[in-house]
N, C-alpha and C positions, 0 to 999 in steps of 0.2 A: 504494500500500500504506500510506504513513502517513497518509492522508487517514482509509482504512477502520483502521486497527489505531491509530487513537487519538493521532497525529501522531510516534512514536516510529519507527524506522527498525522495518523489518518481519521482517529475518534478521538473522543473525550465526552467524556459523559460526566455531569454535575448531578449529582443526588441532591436534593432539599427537600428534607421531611420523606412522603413516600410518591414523591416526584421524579421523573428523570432528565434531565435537559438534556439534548443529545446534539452534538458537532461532528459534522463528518465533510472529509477534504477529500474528494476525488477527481480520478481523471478523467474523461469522457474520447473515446474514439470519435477523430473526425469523423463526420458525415453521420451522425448520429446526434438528435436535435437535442443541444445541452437542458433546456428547459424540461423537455418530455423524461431524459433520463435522470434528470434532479428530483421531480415529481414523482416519480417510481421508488427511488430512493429513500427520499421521506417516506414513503405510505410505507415500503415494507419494511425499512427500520421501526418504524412505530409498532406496524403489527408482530413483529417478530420479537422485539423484546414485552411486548403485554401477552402474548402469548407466553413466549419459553422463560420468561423470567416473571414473570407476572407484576412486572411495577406498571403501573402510568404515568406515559408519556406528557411530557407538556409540551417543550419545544422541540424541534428535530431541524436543526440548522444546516441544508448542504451545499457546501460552498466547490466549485470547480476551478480548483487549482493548475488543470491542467487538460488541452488537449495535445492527444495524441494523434499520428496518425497510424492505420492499420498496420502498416507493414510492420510497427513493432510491437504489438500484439503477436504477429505468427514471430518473429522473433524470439519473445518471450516463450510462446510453445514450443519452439524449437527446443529452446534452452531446458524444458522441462518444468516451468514452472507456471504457476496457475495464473492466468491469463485477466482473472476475474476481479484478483484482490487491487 
């Protein structure tokens, strides 16, 4: 994740009381509409920690640190490593 979000740590998450604020820095592949894929991000960060962790979410902040373009993605597959984080 810091490699693609611009070498900065990729989460951080603030607890207050049984709230969770959530910060998240990622990269988005060119050609892939940065808006659409920040929107997805938020909603399934949200659902996925009230789900498996069971707190409530307040804020879910995702900031795009970085586009990339594709070729190093298959790059990164090449190399063996997960394409996704």
């Amino acid at each position: 994740m810091g490699l693609l979000a611009g070498g900065e740590e990729g989460v951080q998450i603030a607890i207050r009381g049984a709230v969770a604020d959530v910060e998240l820095r990622i990269a988005v592949v060119l050609g892939y509409s940065v808006h659409q894929v920040a929107q997805v991000v938020q909603r399934r960060a949200r659902e996925d920690l009230e789900t498996m962790v069971g707190i409530r979410v307040g804020r879910v902040d995702v900031h795009v640190r970085n586009v990339i373009p594709p070729e190093e993605i298959l790059m990164l597959d090449e190399r063996g490593e997960d394409a996704e984080r």
